[in-house]
C-alpha positions as CSV (number, residue, x, y, z in Angstrom):
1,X,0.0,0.0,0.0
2,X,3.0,2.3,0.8
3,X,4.2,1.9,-2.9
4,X,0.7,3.4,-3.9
5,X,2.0,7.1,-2.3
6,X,5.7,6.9,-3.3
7,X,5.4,7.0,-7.3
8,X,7.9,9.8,-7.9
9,X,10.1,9.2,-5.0
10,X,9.2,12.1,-3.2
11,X,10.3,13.2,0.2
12,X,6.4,12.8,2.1
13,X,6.0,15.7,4.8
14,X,3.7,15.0,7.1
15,X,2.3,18.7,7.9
16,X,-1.4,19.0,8.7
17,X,-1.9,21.8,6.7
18,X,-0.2,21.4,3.0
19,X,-2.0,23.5,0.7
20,X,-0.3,26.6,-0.5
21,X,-3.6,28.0,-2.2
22,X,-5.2,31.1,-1.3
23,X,-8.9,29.4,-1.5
24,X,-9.7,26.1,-0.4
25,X,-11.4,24.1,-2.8
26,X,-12.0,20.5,-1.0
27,X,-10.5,19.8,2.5
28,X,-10.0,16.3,3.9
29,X,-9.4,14.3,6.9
30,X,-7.2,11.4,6.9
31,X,-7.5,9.3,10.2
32,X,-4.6,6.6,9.4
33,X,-1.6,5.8,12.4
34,X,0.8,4.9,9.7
35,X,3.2,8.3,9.2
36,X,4.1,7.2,5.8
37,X,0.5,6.7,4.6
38,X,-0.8,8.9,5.4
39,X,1.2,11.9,4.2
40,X,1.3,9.8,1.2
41,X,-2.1,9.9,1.5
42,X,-2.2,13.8,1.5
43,X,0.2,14.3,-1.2
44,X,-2.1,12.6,-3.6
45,X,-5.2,14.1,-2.3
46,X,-3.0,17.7,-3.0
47,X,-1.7,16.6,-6.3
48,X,-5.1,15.9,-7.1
49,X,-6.7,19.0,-6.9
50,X,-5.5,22.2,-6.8
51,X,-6.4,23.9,-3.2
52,X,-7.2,20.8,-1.4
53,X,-6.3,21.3,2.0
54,X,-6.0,17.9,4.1
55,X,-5.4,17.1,8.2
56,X,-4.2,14.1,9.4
57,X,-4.8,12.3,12.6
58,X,-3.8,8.9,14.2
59,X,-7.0,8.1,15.6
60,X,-10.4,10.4,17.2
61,X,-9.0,11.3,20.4
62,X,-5.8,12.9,18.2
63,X,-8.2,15.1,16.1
64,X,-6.9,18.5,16.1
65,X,-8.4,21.5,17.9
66,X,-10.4,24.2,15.8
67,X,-11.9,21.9,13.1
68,X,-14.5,22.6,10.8
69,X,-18.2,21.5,11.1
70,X,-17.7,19.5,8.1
71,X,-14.8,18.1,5.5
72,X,-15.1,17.3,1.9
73,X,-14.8,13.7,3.2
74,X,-12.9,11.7,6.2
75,X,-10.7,8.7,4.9
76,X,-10.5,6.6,7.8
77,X,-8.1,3.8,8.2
78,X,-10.1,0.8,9.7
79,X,-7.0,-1.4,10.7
80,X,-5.8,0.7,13.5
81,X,-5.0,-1.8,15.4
82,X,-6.6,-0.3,18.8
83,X,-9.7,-2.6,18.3
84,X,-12.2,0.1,18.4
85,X,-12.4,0.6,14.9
86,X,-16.2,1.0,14.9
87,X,-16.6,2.3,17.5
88,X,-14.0,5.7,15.8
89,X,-16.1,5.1,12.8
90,X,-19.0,5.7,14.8
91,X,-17.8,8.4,16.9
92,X,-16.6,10.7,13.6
93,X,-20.1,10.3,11.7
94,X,-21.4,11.4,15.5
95,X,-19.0,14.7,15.3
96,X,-19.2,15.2,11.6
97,X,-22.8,14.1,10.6
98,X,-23.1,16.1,7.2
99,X,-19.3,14.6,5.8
100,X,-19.2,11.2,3.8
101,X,-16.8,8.5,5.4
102,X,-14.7,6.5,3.1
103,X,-13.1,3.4,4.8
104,X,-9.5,2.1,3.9
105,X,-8.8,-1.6,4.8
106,X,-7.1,-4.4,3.8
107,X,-10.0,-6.6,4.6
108,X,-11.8,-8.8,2.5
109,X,-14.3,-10.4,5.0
110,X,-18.1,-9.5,3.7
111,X,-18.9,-8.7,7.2
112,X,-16.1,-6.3,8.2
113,X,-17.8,-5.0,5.2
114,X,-21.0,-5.0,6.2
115,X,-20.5,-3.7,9.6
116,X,-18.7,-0.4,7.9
117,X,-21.8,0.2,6.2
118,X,-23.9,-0.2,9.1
119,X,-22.1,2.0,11.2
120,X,-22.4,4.9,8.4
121,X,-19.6,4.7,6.4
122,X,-20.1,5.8,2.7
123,X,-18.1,3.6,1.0
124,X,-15.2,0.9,1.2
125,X,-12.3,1.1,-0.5
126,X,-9.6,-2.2,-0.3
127,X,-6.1,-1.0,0.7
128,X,-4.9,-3.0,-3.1
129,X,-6.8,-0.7,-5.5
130,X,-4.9,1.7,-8.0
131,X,-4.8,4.8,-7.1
132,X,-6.8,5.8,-9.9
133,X,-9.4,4.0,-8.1
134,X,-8.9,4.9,-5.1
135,X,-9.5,8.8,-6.6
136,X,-12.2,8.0,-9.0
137,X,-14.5,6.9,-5.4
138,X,-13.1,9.6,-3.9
139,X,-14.5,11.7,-6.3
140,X,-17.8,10.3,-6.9
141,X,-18.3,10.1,-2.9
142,X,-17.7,14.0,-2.5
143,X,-19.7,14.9,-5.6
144,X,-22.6,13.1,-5.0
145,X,-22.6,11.0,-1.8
146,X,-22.6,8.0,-3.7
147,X,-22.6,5.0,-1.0
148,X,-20.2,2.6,-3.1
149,X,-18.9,-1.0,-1.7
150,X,-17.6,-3.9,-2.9
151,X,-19.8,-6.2,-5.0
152,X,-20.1,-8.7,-2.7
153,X,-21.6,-6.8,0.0
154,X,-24.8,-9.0,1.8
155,X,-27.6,-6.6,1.3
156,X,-27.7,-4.6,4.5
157,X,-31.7,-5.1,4.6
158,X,-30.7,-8.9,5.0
159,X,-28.8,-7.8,8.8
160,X,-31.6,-5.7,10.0
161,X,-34.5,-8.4,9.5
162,X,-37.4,-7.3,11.8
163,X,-39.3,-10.5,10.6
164,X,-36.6,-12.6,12.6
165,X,-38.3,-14.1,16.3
166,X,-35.8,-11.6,18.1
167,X,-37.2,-8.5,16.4
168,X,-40.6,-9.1,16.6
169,X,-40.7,-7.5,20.3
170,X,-40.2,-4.5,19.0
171,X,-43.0,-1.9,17.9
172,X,-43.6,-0.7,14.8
173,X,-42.4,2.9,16.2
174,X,-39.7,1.0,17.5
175,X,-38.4,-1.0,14.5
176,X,-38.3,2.4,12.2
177,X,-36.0,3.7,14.6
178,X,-33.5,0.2,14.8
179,X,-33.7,0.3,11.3
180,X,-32.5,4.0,11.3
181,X,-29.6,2.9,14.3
182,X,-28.4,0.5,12.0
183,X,-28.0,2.5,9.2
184,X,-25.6,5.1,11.2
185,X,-28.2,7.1,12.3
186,X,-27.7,9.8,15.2
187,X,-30.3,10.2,17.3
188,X,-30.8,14.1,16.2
189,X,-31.2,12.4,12.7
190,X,-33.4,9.7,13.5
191,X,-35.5,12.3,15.2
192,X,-35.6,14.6,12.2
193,X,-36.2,11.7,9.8
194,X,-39.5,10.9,12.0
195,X,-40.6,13.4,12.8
196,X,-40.6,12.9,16.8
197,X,-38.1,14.9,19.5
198,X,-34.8,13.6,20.4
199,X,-35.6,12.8,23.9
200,X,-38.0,10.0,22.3
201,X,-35.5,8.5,20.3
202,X,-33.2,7.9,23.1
203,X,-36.4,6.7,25.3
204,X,-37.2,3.8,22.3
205,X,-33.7,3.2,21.9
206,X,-34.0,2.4,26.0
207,X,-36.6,0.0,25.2
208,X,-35.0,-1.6,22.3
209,X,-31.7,-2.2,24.1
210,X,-33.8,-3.9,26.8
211,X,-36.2,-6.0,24.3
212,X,-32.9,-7.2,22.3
213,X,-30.6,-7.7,25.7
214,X,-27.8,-5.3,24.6
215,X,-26.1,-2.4,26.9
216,X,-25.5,0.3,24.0
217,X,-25.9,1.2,20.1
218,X,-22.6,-0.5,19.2
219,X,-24.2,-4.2,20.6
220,X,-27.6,-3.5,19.1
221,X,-25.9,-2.9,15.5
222,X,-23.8,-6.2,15.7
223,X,-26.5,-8.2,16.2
């Protein structure tokens, strides 16, 4: 994957803030722990489009002070080796609601896959594609939210079956909103997209967590 980044032997600097443009065109957050990739990362981003200004960090809790409400898109790194990996995923779409997640990974496995999805991530990219391809998502993601994953991908309507025995505690009311959890929902959005108040999203989600026998979102989505 390093070789993608190093095409032209260039020194990689791994400043936050690259661009030397006077107006910022696209702006990007690369979540990655590797040094090398991810100012490789940022070069090609850069190279890419003129005025594209990019900031890196290894993980959430290394996010930079004084960010904006929103990026162009966050390229997140899911083999971080910290085993929290949804759970980051699920805490950036949390902070940054209104940006596209694209996930990096070197895994295969259809439900690493389909977890990513679930937890609100835009599209999954393999860490072995061109970086042609790697762009050409990029660019489809940030110019018109495009959710695009691997062919293989299970059908997420197959993980969130509320004809199964276990889901048929639920409510109707109830079920809309699981459905909505397992999509990457936040609760403000869930709210919004039904038309009902926060505070009663997070009272069904109560219920649902006690109907299914799970502690918290992140159980509730996995099973």
């Amino acid at each position: 994957f390093l070789e993608l980044f190093s095409e032209n032997g260039h020194h990689l600097d791994r400043n936050c803030d690259r661009t030397q443009a006077s107006e910022v065109l696209m702006n990007f957050l690369v979540v990655e722990d590797h040094p090398l990739v991810s100012s490789g990362m940022a070069q090609v981003l850069e190279n890419w489009r003129s005025g594209t200004q990019v900031t890196i960090a290894t993980g959430y809790n290394d996010l930079p002070d004084h960010l904006p409400s929103a990026f162009s898109a966050v390229l997140l790194d899911l083999d971080l080796g910290n085993g929290i990996e949804f759970e980051t995923l699920h805490a950036l779409k949390t902070k940054f609601p209104n940006t596209p997640v694209i996930i990096l990974s070197g895994s295969n496995n259809p439900m690493v896959i389909k977890r990513s999805r679930a937890f609100g991530a835009t599209a999954f990219i393999r860490k072995g594609e061109r970086v042609e391809r790697i762009l050409e998502i990029i660019d489809l993601v940030v110019r018109g939210g495009n959710s695009i994953f691997p062919e293989n991908l299970v059908p997420l309507e197959q993980n969130v079956d509320l004809d199964r025995k276990m889901f048929r505690r639920l409510t109707r009311r109830e079920g809309e909103v699981f459905q909505r959890l397992c999509k990457g929902g936040t609760n403000k959005a869930i709210g919004l997209d039904l038309g009902i108040e926060e505070k009663t999203v997070r009272a069904h989600l109560t219920e649902i967590y006690r109907k299914l026998g799970v502690k918290n979102r992140t159980e509730a989505i996995l099973l």
